[in-house]
Residue frames relative to the residue before (quaternion, step in Angstrom):
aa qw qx qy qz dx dy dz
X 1.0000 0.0000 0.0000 0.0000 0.00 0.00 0.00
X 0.4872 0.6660 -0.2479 0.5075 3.27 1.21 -0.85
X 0.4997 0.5732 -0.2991 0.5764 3.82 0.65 -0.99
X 0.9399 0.2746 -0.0751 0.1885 2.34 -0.71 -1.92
X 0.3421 0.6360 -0.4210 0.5489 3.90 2.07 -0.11
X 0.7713 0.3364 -0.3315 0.4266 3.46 -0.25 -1.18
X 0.5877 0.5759 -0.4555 0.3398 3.65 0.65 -0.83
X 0.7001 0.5213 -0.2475 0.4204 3.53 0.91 -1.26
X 0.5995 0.5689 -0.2947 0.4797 3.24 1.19 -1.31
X 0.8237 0.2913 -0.1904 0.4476 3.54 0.62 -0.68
X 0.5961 0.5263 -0.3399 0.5021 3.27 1.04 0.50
X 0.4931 0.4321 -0.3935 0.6444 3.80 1.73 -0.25
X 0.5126 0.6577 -0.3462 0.4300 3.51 0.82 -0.20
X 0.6403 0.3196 -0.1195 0.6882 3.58 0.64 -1.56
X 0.5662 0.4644 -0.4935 0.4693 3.91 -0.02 0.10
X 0.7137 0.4753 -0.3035 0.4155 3.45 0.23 -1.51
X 0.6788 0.4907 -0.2771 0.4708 3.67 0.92 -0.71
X 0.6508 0.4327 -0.3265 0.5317 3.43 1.18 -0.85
X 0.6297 0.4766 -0.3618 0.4955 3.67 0.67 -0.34
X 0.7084 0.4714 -0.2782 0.4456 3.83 0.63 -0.19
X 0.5049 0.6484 -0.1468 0.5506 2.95 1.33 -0.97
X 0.7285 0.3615 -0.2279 0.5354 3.48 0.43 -1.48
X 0.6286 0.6450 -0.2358 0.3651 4.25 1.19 -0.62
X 0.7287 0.1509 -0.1401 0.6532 2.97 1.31 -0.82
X 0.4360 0.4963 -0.5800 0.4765 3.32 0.51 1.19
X 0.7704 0.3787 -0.1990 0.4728 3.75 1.22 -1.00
X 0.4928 0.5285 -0.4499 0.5248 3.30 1.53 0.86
X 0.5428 0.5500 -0.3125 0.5525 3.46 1.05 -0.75
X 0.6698 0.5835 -0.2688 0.3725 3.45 0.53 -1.25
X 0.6599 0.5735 -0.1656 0.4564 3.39 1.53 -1.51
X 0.6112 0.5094 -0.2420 0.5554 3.18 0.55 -1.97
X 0.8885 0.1826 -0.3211 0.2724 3.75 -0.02 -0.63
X 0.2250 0.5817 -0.5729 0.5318 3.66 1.70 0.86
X 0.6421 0.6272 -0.3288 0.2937 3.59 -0.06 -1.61
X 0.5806 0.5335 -0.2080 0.5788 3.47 0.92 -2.03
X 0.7410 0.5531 -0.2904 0.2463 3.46 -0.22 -1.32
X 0.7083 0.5497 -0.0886 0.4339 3.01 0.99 -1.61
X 0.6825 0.4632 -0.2187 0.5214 3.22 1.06 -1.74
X 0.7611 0.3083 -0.4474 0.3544 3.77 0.65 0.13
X 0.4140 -0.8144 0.4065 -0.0078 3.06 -0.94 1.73
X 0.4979 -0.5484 0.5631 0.3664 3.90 -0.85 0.36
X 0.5782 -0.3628 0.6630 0.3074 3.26 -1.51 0.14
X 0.3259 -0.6757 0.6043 0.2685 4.02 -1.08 0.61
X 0.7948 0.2901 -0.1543 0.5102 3.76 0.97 -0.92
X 0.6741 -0.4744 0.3510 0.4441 3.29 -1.23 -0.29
X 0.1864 -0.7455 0.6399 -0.0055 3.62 -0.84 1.43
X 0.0492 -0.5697 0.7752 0.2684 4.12 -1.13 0.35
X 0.2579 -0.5632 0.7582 0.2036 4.07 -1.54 0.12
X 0.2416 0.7936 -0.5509 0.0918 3.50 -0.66 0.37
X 0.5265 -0.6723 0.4302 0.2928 4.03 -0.87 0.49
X 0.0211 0.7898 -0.5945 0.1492 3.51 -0.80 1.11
X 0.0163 -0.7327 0.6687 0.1258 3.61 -1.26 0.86
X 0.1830 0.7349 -0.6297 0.1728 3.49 -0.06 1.21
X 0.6955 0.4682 -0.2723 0.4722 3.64 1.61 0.05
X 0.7426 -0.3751 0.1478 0.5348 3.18 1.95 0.69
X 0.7867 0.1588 0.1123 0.5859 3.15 0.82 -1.61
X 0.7050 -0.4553 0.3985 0.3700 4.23 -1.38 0.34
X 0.2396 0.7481 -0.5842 0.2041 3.94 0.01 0.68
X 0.4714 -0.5946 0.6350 0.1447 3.48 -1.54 0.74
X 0.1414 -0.7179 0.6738 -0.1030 3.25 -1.11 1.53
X 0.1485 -0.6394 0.7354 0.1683 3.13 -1.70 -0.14
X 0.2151 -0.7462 0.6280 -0.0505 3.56 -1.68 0.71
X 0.3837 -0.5884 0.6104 0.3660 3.40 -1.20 -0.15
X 0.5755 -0.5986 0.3588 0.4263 3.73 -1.24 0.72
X 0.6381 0.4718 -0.3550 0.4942 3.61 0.98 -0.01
X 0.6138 -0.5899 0.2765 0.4460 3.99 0.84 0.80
X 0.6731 0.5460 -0.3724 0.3319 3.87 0.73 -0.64
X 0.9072 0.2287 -0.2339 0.2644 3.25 -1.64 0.40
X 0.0780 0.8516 -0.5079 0.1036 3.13 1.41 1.45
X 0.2297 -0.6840 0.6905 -0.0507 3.75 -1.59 1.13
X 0.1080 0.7921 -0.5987 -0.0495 3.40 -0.62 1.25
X 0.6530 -0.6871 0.2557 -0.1902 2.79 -1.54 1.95
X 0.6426 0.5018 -0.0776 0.5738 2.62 1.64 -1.08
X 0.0568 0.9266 -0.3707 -0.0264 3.47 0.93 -0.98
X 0.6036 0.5214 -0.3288 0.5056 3.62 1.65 0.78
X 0.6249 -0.6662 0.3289 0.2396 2.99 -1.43 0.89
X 0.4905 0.4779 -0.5202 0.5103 3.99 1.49 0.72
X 0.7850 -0.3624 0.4193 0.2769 2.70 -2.13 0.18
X 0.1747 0.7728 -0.6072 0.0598 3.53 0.02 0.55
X 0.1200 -0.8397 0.4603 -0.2621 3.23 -1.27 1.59
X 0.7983 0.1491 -0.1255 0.5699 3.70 -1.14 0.50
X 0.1489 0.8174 -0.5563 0.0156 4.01 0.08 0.52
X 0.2062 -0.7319 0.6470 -0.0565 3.90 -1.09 1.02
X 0.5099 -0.6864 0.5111 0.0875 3.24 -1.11 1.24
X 0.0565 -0.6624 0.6453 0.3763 3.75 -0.52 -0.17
X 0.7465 -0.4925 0.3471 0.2821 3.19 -1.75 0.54
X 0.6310 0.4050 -0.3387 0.5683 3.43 0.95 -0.14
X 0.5389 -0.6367 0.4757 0.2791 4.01 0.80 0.11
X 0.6265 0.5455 -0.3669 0.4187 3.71 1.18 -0.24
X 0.8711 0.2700 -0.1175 0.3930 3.53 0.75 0.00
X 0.0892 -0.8216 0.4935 0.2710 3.82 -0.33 0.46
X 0.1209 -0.7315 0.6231 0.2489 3.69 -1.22 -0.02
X 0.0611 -0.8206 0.5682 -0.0070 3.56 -1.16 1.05
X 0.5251 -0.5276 0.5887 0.3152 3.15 -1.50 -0.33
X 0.3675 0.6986 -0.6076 0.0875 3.74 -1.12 0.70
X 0.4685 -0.5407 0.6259 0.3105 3.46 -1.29 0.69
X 0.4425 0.6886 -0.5716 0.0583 4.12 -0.26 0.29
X 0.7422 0.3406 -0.3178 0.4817 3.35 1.30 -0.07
X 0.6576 -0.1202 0.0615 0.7412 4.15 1.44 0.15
X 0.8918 0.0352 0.0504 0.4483 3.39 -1.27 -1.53
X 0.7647 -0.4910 0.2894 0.3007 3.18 -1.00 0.25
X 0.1582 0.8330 -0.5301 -0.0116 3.88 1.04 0.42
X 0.3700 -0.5454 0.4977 0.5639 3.75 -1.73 -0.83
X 0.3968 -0.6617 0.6361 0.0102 3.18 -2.00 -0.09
X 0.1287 -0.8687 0.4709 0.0844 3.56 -0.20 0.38
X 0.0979 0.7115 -0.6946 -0.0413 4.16 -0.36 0.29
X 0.7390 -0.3720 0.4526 0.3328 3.26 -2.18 -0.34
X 0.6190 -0.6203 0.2704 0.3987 2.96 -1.09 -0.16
X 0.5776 0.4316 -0.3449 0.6010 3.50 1.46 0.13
X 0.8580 -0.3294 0.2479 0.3064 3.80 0.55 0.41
X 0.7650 0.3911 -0.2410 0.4515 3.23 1.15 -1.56
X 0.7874 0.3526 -0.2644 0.4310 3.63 -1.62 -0.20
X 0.1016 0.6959 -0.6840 0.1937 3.71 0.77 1.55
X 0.1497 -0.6016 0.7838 0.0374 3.60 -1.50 1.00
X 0.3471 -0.5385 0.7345 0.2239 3.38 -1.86 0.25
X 0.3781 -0.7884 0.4380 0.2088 3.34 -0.77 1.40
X 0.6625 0.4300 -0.1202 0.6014 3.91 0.76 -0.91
X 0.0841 -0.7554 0.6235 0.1832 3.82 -0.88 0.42
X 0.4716 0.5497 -0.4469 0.5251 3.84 1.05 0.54
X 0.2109 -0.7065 0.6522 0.1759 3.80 -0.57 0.71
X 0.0405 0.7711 -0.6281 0.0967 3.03 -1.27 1.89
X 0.1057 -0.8307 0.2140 0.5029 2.89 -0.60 -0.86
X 0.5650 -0.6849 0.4591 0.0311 3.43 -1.05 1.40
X 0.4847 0.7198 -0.4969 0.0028 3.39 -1.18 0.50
X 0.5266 0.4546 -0.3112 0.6474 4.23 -0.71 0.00
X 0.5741 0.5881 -0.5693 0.0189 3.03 -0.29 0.84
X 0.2211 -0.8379 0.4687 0.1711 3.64 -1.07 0.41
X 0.4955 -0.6421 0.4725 0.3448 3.67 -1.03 0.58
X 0.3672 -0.4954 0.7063 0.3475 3.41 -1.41 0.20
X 0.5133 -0.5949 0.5602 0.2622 3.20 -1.84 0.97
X 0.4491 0.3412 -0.5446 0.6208 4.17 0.63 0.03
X 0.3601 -0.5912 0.7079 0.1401 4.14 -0.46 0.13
X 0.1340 0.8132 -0.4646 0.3239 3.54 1.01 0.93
X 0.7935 0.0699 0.2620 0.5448 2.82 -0.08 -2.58
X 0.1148 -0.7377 0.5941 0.2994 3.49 -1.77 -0.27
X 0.4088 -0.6871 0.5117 0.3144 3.36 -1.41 0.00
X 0.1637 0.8415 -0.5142 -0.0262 3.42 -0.90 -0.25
X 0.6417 -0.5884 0.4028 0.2823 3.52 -1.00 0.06
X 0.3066 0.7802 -0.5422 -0.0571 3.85 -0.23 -0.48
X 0.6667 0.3564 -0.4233 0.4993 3.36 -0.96 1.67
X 0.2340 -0.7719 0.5264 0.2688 3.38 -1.03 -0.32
X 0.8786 0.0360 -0.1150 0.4620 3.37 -1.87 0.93
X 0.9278 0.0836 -0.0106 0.3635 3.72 -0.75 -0.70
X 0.7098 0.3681 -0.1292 0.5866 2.73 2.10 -0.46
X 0.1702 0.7807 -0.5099 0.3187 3.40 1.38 0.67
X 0.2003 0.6225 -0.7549 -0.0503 3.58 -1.32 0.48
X 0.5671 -0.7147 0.3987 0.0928 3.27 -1.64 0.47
X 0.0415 0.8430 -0.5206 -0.1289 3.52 0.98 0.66
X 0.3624 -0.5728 0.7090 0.1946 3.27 -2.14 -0.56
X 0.4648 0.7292 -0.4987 0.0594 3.41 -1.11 0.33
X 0.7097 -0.3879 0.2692 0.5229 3.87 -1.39 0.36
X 0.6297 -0.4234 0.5123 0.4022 3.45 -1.71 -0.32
X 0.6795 0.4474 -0.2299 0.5340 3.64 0.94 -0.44
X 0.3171 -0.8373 0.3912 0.2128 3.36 0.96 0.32
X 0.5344 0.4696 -0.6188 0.3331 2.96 0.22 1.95
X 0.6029 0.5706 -0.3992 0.3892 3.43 -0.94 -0.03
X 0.1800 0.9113 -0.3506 0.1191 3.26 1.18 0.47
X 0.0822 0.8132 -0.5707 0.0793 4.05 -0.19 0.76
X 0.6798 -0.5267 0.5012 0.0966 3.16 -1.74 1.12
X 0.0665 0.7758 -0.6104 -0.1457 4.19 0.48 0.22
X 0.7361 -0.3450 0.2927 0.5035 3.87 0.33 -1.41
X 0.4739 -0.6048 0.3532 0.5338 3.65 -1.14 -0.36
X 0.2384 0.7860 -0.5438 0.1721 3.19 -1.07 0.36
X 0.4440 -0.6094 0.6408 0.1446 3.89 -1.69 0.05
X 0.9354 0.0516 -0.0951 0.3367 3.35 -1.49 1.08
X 0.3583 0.8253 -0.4309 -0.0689 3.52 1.06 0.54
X 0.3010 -0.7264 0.5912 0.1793 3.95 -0.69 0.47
X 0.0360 -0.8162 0.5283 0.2309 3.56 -1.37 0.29
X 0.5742 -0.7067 0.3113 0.2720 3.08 -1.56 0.65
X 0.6554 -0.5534 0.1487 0.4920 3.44 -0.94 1.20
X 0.8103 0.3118 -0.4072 0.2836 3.79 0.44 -0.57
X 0.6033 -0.5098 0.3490 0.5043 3.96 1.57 1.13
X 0.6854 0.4419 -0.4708 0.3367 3.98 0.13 -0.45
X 0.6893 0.5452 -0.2169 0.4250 3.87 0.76 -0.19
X 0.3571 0.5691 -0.7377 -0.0670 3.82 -0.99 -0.52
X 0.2607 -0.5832 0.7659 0.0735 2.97 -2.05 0.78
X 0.0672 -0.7305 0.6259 -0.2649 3.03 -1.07 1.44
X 0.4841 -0.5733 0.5982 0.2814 3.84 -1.31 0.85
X 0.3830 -0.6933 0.6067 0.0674 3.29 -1.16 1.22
X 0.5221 -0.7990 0.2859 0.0856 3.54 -1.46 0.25
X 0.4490 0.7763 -0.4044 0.1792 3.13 1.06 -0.29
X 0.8617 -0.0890 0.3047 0.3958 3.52 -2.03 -0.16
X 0.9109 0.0975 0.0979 0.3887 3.75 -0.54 -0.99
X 0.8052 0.0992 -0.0612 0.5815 3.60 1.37 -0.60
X 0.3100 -0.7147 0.6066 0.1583 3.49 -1.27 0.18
X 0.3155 0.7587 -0.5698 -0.0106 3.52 0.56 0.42
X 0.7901 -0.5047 0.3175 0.1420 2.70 -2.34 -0.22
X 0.0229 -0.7805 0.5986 -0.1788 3.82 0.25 1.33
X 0.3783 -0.6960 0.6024 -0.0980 2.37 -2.26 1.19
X 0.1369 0.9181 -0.3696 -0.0407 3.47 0.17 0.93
X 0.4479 -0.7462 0.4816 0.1037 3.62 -0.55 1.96
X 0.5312 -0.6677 0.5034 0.1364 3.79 -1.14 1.27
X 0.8075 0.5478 -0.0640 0.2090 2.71 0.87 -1.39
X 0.7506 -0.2146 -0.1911 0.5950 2.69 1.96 -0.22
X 0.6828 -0.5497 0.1817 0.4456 3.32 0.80 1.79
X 0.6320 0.5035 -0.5255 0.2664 3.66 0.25 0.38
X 0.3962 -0.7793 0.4812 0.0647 3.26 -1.57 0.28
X 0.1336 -0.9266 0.3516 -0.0025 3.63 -0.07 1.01
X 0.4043 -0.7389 0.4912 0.2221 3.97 -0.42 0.55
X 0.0953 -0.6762 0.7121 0.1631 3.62 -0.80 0.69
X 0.9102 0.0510 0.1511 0.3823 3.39 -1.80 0.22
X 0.3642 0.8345 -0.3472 0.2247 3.31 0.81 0.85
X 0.3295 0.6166 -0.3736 0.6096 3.42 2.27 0.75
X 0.8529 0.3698 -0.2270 0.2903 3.05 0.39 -1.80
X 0.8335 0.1249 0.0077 0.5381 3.38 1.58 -0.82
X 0.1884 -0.9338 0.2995 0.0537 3.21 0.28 1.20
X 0.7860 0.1355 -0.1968 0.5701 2.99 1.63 0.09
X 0.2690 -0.7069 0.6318 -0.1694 3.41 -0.55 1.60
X 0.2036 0.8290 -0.5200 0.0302 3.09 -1.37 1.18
X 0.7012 0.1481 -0.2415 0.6543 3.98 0.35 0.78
X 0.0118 0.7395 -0.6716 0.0440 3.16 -0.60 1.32
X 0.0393 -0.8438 0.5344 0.0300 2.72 -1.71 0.42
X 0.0171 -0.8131 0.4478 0.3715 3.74 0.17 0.57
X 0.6939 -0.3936 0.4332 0.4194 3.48 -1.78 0.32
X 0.7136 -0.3198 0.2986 0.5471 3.85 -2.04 0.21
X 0.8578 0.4594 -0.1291 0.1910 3.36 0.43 -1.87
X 0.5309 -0.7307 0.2567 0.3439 3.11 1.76 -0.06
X 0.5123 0.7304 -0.2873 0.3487 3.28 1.85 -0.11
X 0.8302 0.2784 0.0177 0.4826 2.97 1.33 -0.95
X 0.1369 -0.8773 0.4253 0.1753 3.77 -0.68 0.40
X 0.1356 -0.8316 0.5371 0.0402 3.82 -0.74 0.53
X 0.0066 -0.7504 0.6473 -0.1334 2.99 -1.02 1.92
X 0.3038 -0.4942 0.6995 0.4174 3.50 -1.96 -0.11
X 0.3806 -0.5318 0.7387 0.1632 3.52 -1.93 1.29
X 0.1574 -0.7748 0.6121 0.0140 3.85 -1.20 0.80
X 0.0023 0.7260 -0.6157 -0.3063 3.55 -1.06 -0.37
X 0.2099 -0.8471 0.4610 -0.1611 2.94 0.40 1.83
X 0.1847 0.7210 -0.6527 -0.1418 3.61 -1.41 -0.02
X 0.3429 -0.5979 0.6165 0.3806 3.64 -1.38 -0.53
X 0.2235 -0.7925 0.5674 -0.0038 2.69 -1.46 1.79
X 0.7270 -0.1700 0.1611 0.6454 4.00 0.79 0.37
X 0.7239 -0.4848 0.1384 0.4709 3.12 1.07 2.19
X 0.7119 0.3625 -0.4183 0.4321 3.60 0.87 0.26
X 0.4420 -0.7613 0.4193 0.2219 3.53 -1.37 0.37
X 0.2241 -0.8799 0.4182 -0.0277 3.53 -0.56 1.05
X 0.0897 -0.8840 0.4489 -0.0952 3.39 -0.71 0.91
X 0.0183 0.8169 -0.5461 -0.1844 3.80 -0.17 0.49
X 0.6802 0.2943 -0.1548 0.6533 3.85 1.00 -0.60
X 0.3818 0.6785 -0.6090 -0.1514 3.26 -2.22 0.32
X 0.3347 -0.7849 0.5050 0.1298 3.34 -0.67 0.16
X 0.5302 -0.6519 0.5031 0.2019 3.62 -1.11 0.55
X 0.1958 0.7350 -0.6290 0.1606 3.64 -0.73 0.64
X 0.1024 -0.7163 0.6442 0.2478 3.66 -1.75 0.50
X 0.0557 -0.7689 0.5940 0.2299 3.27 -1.44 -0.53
X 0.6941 -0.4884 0.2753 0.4516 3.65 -1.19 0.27
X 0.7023 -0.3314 0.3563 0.5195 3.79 -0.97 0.11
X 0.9006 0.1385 -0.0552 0.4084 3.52 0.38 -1.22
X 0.7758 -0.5140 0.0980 0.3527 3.37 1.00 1.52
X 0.5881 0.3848 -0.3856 0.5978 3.72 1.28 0.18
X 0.8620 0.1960 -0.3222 0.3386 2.83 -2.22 0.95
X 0.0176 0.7666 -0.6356 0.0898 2.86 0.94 1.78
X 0.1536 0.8070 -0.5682 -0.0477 3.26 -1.71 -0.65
X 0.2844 -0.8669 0.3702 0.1749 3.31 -0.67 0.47
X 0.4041 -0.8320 0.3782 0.0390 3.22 -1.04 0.71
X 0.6854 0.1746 -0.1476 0.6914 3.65 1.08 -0.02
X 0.3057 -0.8108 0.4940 0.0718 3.06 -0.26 1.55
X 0.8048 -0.1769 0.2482 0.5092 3.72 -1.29 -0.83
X 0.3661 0.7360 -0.4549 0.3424 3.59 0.61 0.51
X 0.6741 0.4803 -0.0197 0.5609 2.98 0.91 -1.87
X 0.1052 -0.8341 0.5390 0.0514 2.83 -1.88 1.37
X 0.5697 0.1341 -0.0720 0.8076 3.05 2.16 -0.21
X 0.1278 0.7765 -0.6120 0.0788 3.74 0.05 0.80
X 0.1889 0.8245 -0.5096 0.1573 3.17 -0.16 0.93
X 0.8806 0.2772 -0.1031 0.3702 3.85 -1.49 -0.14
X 0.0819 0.8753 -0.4572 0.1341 3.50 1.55 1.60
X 0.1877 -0.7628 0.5966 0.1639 3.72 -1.15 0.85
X 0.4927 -0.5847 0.5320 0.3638 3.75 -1.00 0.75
X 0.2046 -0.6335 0.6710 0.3264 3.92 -0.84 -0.05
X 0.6387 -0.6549 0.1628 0.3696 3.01 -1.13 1.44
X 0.3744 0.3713 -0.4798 0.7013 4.74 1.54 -0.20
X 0.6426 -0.4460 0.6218 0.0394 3.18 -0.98 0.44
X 0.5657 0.7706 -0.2007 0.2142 4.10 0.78 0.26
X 0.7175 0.1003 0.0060 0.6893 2.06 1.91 -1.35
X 0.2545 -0.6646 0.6083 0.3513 3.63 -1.24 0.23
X 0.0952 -0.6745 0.6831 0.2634 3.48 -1.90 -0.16
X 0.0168 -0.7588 0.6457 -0.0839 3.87 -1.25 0.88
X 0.6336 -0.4836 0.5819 0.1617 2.76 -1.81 0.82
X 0.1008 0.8259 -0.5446 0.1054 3.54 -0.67 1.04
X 0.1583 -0.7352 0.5322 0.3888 4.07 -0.23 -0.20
X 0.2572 0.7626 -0.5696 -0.1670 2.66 -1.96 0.03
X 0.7904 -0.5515 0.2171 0.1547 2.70 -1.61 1.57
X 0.1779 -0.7479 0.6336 -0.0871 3.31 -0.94 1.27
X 0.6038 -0.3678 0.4657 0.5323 4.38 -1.22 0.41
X 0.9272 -0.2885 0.0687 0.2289 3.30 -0.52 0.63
X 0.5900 0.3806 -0.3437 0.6236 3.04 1.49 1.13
X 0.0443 -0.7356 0.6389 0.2208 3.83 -1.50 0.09
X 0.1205 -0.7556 0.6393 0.0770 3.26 -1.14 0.78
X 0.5255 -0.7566 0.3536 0.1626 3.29 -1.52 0.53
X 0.2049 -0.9315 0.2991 -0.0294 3.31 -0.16 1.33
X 0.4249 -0.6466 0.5610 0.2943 3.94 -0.51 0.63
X 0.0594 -0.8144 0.5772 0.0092 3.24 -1.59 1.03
X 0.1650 0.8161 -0.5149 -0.2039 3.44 -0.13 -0.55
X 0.1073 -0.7090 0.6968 0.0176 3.75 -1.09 0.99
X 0.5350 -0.5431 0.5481 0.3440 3.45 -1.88 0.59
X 0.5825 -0.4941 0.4684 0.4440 3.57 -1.55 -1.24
X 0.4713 0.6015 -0.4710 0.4407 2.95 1.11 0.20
X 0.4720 -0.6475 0.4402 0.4052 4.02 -1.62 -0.86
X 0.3461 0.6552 -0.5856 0.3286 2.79 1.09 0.94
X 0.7187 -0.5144 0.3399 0.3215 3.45 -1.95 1.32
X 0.3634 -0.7114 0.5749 0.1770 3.31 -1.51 0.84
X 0.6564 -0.5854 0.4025 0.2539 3.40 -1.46 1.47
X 0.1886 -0.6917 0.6286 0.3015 3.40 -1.16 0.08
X 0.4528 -0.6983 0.5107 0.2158 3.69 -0.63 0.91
X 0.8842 0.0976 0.1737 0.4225 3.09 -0.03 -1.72
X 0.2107 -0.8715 0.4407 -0.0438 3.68 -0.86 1.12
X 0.9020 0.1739 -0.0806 0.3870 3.32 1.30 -0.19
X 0.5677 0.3120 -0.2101 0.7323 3.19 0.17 1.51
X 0.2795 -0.6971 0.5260 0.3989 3.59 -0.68 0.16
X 0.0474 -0.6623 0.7468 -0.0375 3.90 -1.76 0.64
X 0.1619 -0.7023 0.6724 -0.1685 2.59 -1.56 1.51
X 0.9215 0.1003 -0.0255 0.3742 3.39 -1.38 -0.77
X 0.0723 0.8422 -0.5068 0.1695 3.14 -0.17 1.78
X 0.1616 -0.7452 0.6408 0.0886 3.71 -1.07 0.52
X 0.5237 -0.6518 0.5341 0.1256 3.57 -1.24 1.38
X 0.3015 0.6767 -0.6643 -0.0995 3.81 -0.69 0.28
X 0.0090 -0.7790 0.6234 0.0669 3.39 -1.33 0.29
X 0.2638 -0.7972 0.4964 0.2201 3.80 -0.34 0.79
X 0.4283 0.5648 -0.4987 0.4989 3.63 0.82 0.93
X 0.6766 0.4707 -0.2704 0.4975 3.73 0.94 -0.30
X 0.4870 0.6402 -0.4566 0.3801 3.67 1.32 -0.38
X 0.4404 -0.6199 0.5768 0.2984 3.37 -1.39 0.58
X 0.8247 0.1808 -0.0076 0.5358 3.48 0.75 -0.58
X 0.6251 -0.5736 0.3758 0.3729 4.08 -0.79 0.46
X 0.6850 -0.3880 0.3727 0.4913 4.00 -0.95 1.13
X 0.8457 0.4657 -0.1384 0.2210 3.06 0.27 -1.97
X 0.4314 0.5483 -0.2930 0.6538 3.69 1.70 -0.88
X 0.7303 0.4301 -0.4194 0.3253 4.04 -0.10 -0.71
X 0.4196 0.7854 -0.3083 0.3347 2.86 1.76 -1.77
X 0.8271 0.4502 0.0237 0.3357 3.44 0.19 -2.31
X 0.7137 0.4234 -0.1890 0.5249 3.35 0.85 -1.54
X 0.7760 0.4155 -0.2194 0.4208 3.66 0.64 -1.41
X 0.7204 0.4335 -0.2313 0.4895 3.77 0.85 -1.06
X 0.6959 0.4712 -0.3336 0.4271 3.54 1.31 -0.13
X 0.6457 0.6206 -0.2417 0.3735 3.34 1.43 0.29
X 0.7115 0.5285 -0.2020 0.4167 2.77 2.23 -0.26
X 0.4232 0.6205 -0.4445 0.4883 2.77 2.20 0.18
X 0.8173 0.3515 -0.3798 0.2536 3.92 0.40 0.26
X 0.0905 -0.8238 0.4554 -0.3251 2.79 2.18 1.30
């Protein structure tokens, strides 16, 4: 009997621990529903894009018509290259605030920034899959660029290829992305499904840089360069905007003789319009400037005016197939069985 006391005695013991244990695991569990929930999409259409009109590289947001810019970022690093998640509740970026240049992820109003990776690399370009599954991103630089994959929580981490700027395609099985080589940088496609890798238009234009494919996946948008590498870095004096189909016909261009460095084009989220990064010239300075033009030839908008701004991405929660909140559940609950 004696035994069997202590056995009990020490087993209400291990309970009491397993019951606490199991409490503040279902606070944690709560608090981070709560968090989840409480971060909200934008209701209208928002572009997020990088601007140093406060001195220094910071992440804004805007309306698609340039007004009521909000910077987000509100720290004294370089913060840079911002990406929607697919549900509009979150942004991932680039910023040097903790060493090298890594990504980073906040809400959609700024608060609850996380470092995504706990290994200090360095990291940049990156883009969400539209299932809000996986990201892409870059790690290295210029000649030494490889393309990795992995979760929002930075794990699951995979090798794709070398390469620059990858983008995916609306149905996640794809990213197109500027290849690497010696003398050119064309445009390639590289297929999950079974690891291969394909060249678009790689006579006509050998060097290609920000792709992107459209919402619907039909279509792709790049800047065409006459680019080279000068001591592992890439260089450019001219580019221009153009798209083409998925599988390299019906090229065509889109910013016409306007443009002197058109470059880094986003799809609006219909598919209608593009925004890019474009300079223009000032009494002895140029600064970089947001545009946004249709498909048609009619003249492209200037967005932004003060400070230079650049790399921008389009969300709008009229284009979702389904509500923030459904993605929230259906999409963010699938990566927990990653």
């Amino acid at each position: 009997m004696k035994d069997i006391s202590i056995y009990f005695r020490s087993g209400r013991r291990s309970y009491t621990k397993f019951v606490i244990f199991m409490c503040i695991i279902g606070t944690f569990l709560l608090f981070a529903r709560i968090s989840a929930v409480c971060a909200k999409a934008p209701t209208s259409g928002k572009i997020v894009f990088t601007s140093t009109r406060d001195g220094n590289s910071e992440i804004y947001i805007m309306n698609p018509d340039g007004s009521d810019p909000v910077n987000l970022s509100r720290d004294n690093a370089e913060d840079s290259k911002p990406i929607w998640s697919p549900n509009g509740e979150q942004i991932l970026f680039v910023s040097d605030r903790d060493g090298p240049s890594d990504l980073y992820v906040m809400d959609s109003d700024g608060s609850g920034v996380r470092k995504v990776f706990g290994s200090r690399r360095y990291r940049s370009n990156p883009s969400w899959a539209p299932d809000g599954r996986k990201i892409a991103y870059v790690e290295g630089e210029e000649t030494d660029a490889t393309i990795y994959t992995a979760t929002i929580s930075g794990r699951f981490v995979n090798r794709v290829t070398d390469g620059l700027t990858p983008s995916w395609s609306s149905d996640s099985r794809e990213i197109v992305f500027s290849a690497i080589s010696i003398n050119r940088a064309p445009l390639s496609v590289f297929n999950f499904r079974n690891r291969t890798k394909r060249t678009l238009l790689s006579n006509k234009m050998p060097w290609i840089i920000y792709p992107v494919w459209s919402p619907r996946g039909n279509k792709i948008a790049f800047s065409q360069i006459d680019g080279e590498f000068n001591q592992g870095v890439l260089s450019w004096s001219k580019a221009n905007i153009y798209i083409v189909n998925r599988d390299g016909t019906g090229l065509r261009q889109i910013v016409k003789d306007e443009a002197l460095v058109a470059m880094e084009p986003t799809w609006s989220p219909h598919g209608d319009e593009l925004i890019y990064t474009d300079v223009v010239m000032q009494p002895d300075e140029v600064f970089y400037q947001l545009f946004k033009t249709d498909m048609t030839d009619s003249k492209p908008v200037q967005l932004t005016h003060e400070g230079e701004n650049f790399s921008a991405d389009w969300f709008d929660p009229t284009a979702l197939d389904v509500s923030p909140l459904e993605l929230l559940t259906t999409v963010w609950g699938r990566i927990k069985t990653n």
